[in-house]
Each structure stands twice: as structure tokens, then as C-alpha cells.
C-alpha positions as CSV (number, residue, x, y, z in Angstrom):
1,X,-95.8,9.6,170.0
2,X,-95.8,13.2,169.7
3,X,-98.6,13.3,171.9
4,X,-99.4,11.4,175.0
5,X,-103.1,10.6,173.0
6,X,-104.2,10.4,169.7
7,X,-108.2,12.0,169.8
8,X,-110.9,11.0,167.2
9,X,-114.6,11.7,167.7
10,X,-115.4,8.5,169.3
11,X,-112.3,7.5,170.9
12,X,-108.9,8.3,172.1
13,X,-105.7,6.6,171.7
14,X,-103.1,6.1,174.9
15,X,-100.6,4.4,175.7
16,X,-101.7,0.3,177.3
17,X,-101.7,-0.1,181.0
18,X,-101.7,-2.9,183.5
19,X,-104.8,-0.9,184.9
20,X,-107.0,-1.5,181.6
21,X,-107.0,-5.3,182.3
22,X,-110.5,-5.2,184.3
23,X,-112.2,-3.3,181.5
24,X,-110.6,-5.1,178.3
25,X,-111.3,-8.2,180.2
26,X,-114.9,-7.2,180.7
27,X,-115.4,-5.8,176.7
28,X,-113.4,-8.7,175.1
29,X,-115.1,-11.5,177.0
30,X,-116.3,-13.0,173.9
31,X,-115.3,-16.3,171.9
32,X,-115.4,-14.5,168.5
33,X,-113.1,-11.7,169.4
34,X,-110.0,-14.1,170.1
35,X,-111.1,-16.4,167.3
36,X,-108.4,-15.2,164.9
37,X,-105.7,-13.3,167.2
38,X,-102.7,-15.3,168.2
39,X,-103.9,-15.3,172.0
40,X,-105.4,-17.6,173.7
41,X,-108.8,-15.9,175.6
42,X,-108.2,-15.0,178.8
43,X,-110.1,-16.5,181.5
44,X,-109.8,-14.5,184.2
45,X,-108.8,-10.6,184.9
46,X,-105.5,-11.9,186.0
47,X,-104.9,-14.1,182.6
48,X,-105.8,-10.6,181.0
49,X,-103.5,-9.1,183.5
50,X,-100.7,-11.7,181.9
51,X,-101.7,-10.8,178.5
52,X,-100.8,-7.2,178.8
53,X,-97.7,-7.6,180.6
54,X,-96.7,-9.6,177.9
55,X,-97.6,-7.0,175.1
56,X,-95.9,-4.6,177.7
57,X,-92.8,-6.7,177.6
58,X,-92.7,-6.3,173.4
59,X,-93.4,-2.5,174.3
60,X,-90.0,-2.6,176.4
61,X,-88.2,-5.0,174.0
62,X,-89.1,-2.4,171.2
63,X,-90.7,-4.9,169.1
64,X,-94.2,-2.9,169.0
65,X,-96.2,-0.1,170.6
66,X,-99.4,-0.7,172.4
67,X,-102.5,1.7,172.6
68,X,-105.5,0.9,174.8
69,X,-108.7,2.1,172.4
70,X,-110.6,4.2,174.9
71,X,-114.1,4.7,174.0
72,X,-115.9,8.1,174.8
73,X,-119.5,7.1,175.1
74,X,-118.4,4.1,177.2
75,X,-116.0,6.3,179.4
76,X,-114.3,3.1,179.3
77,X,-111.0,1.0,177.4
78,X,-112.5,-1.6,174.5
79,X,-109.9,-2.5,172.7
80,X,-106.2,-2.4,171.7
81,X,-103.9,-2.3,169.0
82,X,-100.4,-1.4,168.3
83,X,-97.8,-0.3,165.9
84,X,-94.9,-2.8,165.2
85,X,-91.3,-2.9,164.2
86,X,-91.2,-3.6,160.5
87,X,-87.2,-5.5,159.9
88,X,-87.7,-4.9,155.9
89,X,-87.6,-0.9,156.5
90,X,-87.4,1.4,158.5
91,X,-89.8,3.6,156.2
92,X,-92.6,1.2,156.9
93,X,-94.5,0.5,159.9
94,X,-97.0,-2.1,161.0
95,X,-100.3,-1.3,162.5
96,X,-102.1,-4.8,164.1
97,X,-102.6,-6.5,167.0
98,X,-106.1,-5.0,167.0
99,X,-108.6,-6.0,169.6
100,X,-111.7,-4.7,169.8
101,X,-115.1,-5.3,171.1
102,X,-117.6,-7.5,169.6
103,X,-120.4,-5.0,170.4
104,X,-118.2,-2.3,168.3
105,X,-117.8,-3.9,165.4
106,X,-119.1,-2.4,162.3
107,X,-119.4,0.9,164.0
108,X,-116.4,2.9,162.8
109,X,-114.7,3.0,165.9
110,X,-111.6,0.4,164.3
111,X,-111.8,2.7,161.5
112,X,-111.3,5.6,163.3
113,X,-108.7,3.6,165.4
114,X,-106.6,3.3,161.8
115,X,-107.2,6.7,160.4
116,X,-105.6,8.1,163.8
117,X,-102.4,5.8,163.5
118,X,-102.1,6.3,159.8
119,X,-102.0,9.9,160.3
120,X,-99.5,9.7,163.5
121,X,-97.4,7.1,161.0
122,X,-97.6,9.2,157.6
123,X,-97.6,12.6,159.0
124,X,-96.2,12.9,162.3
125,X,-93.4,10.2,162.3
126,X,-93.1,10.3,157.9
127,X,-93.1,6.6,157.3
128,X,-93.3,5.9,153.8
129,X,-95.6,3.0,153.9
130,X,-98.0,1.4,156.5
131,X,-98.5,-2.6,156.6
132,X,-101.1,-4.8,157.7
133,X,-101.4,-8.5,157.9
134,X,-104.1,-11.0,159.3
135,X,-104.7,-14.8,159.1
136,X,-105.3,-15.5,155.0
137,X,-108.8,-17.3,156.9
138,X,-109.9,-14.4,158.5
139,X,-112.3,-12.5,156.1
140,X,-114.4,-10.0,158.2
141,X,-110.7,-8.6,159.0
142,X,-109.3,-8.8,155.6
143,X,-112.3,-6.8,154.4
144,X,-112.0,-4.3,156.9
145,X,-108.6,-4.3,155.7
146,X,-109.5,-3.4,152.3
147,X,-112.1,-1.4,153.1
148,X,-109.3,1.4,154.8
149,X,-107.9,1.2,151.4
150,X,-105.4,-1.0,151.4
151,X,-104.0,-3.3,148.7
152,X,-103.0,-7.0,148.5
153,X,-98.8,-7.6,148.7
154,X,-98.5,-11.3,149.2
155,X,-99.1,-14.3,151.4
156,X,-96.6,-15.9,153.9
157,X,-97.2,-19.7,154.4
158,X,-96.7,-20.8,157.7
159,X,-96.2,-17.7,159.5
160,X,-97.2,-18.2,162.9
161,X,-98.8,-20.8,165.0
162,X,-102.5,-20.4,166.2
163,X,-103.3,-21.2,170.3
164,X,-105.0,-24.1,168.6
165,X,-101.7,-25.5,167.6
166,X,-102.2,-25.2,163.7
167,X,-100.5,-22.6,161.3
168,X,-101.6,-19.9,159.8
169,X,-101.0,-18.1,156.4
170,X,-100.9,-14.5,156.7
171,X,-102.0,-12.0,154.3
172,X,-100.3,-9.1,154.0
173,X,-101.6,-5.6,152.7
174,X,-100.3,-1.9,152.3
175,X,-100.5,1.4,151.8
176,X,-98.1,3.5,150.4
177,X,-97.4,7.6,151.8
178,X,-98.4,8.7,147.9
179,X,-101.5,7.2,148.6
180,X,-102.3,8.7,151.6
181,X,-103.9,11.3,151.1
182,X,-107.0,9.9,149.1
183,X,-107.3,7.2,151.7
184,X,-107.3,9.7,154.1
185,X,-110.6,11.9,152.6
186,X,-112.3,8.6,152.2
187,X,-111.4,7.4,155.6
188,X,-112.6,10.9,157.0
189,X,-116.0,11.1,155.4
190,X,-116.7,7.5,156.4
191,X,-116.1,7.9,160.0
192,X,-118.2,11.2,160.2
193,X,-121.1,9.0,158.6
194,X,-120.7,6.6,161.4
């Protein structure tokens, strides 16, 4: 990251610690937040504690980068999410893993969580295209998806297995560097309106 944070109105961007566990654990206590995510819920601050070393570990392998979602009006971490490794290209990255706070949805803040990484991708690091993907079942995230401006690529059938032991179908979206700019203005004027 060219910088050490990415800053937005409402939040700030950093690099995930072991010391976030006791707040993420205390904002993502919530069945619906883990619903979809390919997590199990922690149950205690030291399963959360486990949880991030693990992401740490993926940070070390170089499989993804992880960014605790720091809230300014809470003065406190709610969330995470990450860039990832994309094997197809190495023009394209990733942005998932996204955790956030029940009592934050629909507020902007994973909005402005997007818009901060899409600029870092597109204009600081000049990938060509940015990827998302989310359970083909999970429709409040595959709106949100949309709603940044992305478009529909495919499905892959049996792509990972759920805590629950099932598999999931994931849905993959993009959006392309030519693009960006549009879905940047839009992006923008939304979040100032939030």
C-alpha cells in the first residue's frame, strides 16, 4: 500500500492486527454477519483471535491482504476486508472477504470501504480490472455488488465448501479500469449522500 491507511470520510483503512480481535469480536457478534462468509462465527475473543491469525497467515503466504475497517464515529474497528491474489492475471485483483457490522449496513460505510480499494487498485497499483465474488445465494451482497457498478462474468459450481458442510456456487462480478472512472463519480456522490 502506498500508504500505511487508506482515509474516507467515515472510515480509515489499515493494515489487520491480532489487537483488533476484541473489537471485531464485539461488532461482528451477530448470526447474520457470518451467515454467508466461509467462517464459522467465533465464539469467543480467542476464536476471533484464531480467525485473524489465520487471515494473517494468507497475508504472509501472499495469498491476500487484509484491512481492519476502522470506523471514525465509533473510534473503533468494525469490519474487515481484503484484497486477494487473482492466478488468471496479474492485471486483476480481488477485493472480498468483507466483514462488516450488522448495525452498519446500508450506511455507506462498505461502499466507502470499495471506493477506497478500487482507487488504491486502479490508480495507485494500475490493475486493469477489479473482481468480486459471493455465494450465487447471497442476494443483499450480490446487490451491493451491483450497486458499486459491477457486472455479472459467470458462475463457478462448487467452489467452496460452507462451515455448514454444503457447497456453494459463487458469482463472480467485475469491473474493468475503462470503466472506472464513471463508477468512481457515482460511487463518490453516493457516499457524500450517506
Amino acid at each position: 500500500m502506498a500508504n500505511s491507511y487508506l482515509t474516507g470520510k467515515n472510515i480509515l483503512l489499515r493494515h489487520l492486527e491480532v489487537a483488533d480481535a476484541a473489537s471485531l469480536f464485539k461488532y461482528l457478534d451477530n448470526d447474520a454477519v457470518w451467515k454467508w462468509l466461509r467462517h464459522a462465527q467465533p465464539a469467543t475473543e480467542n476464536q476471533m483471535i484464531s480467525l485473524i491469525q489465520e487471515i494473517l497467515q494468507e497475508v504472509s503466504d501472499g495469498y491476500r491482504e487484509a484491512f481492519a475497517i476502522f470506523s471514525k464515529s465509533e473510534n473503533e474497528v468494525i469490519g474487515t476486508t481484503s484484497f486477494f491474489g487473482n492466478q488468471v492475471s496479474p492485471l486483476t485483483i480481488e477485493i472480498g472477504g468483507t466483514f462488516i457490522s450488522q448495525s452498519f449496513w446500508r450506511t455507506g460505510i462498505n461502499r466507502e470501504a470499495k471506493l477506497l480499494l478500487m482507487e488504491e487498485a486502479f490508480e495507485t497499483r494500475e490493475f486493469k480490472q477489479v473482481i468480486f465474488k459471493t455465494d450465487s445465494l447471497n442476494s443483499r451482497s450480490i446487490q451491493a455488488i451491483i450497486d458499486l457498478g459491477a457486472t455479472y462474468e459467470f458462475t463457478r459450481f462448487n467452489h467452496m465448501q460452507r462451515p455448514d458442510g454444503s457447497w456453494r456456487d459463487s458469482n463472480y462480478y467485475s469491473i474493468a479500469k475503462q470503466d472506472w472512472d464513471n463508477v468512481k463519480n457515482f460511487l463518490i456522490k453516493s457516499t457524500n449522500q450517506s
